[in-house]
VEXDREN-2710 file (C-alpha; in Angstrom, 1 decimal):
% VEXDREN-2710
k/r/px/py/pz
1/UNK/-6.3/-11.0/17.8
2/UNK/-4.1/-12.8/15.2
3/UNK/-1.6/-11.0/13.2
4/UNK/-2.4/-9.5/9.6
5/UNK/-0.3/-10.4/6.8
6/UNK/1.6/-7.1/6.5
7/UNK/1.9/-7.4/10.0
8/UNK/4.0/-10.7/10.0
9/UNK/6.0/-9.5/6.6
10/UNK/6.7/-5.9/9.2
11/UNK/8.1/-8.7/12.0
12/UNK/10.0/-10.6/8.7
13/UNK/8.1/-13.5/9.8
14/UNK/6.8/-13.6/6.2
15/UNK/9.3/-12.7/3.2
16/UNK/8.2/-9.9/0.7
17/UNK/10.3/-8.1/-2.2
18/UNK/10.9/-4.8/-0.1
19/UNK/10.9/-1.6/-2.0
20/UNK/11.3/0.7/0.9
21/UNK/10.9/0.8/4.7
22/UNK/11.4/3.6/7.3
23/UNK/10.1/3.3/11.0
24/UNK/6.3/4.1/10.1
25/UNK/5.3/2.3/6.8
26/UNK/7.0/-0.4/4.2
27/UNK/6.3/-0.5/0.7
28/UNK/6.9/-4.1/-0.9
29/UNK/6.1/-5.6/-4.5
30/UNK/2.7/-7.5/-5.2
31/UNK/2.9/-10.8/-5.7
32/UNK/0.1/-10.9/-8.1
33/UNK/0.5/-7.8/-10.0
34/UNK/-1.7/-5.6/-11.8
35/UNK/0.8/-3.4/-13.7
36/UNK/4.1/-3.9/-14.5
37/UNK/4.9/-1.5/-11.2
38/UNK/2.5/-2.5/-8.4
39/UNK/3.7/-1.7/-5.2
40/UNK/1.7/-1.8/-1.6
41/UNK/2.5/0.6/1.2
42/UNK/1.5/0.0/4.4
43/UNK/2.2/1.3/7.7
44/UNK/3.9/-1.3/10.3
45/UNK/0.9/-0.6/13.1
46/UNK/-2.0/-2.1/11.8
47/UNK/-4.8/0.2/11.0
48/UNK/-7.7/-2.3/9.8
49/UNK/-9.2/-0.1/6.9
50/UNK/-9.6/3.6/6.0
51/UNK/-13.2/3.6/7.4
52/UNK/-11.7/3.2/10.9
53/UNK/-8.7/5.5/10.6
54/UNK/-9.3/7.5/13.5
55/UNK/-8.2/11.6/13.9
56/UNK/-5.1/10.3/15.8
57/UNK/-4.2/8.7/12.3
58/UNK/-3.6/11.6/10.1
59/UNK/0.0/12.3/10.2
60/UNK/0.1/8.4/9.8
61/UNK/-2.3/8.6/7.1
62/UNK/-0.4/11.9/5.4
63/UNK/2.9/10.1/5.7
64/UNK/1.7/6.8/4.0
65/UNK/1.0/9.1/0.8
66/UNK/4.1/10.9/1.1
67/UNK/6.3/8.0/1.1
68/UNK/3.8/6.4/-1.9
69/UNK/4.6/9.2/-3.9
70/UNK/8.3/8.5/-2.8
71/UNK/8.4/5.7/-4.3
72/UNK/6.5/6.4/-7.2
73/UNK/9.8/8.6/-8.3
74/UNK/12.6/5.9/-6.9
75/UNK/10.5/3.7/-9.1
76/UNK/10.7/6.0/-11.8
77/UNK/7.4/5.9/-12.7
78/UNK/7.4/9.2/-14.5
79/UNK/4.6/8.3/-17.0
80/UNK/2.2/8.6/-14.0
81/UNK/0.6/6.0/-12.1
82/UNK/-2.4/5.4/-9.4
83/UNK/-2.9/5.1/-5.7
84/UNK/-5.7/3.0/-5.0
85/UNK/-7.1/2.1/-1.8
86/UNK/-9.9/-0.2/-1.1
87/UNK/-12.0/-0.5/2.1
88/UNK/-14.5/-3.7/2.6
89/UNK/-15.5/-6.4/0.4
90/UNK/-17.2/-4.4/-1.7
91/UNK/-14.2/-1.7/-2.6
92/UNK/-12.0/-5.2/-3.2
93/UNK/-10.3/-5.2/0.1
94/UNK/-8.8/-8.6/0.8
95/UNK/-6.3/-8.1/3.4
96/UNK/-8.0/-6.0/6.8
97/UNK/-5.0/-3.6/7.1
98/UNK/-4.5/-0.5/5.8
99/UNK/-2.5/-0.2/2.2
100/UNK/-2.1/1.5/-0.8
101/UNK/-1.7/-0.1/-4.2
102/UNK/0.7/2.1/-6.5
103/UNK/0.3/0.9/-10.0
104/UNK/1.8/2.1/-12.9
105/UNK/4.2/1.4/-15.7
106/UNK/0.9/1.5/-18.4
107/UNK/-1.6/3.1/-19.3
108/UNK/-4.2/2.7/-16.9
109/UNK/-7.6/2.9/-18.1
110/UNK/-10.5/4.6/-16.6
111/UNK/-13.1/3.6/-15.5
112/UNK/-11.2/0.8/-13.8
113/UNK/-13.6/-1.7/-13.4
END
């Protein structure tokens, strides 16, 4: 199977505006942002969506909102900001590997869209 996207930016085969890294997820700047912060977090082994997360996946899964929440503070995004996570077409994912989007630096309305 071919690699995903935030699989070839984890093996620096694709460049990306890195926020934060450790040895389990990276977090790197959108390049079509939604907010004036929007960040994705990702782990480095692909995990295609959160529908097929299995229970082997949940400190992976706990630790990818950990370290989203750690860099909403190094971001300084003390206002607040959202976590969002989309799974199939429907939910708006485009990319079949597990992220999060942080967003923030506005007010971000609700319902949201």
């Amino acid at each position: 199977m071919s690699q995903t996207l935030f699989e070839k930016i984890a093996a620096r085969e694709i460049s990306a505006q890195i926020v934060f890294e450790d040895d389990l997820v990276l977090a790197i700047r959108d390049i079509n942002p939604q907010a004036p912060t929007h960040v994705l977090i990702f782990p480095k082994r692909a995990v295609p969506r959160i529908a097929e997360a299995t229970p082997d996946d949940h400190k992976l899964l706990g630790h990818l909102l950990l370290k989203a929440a750690e860099v909403a503070k190094k971001l300084d995004l003390k206002g607040g900001y959202r976590l969002v996570i989309n799974n199939g077409v429907d939910g708006g994912e485009t990319v079949p590997h597990l992220h999060v989007h942080l967003l923030g630096g506005r007010h971000l309305a609700w319902p949201p869209g």
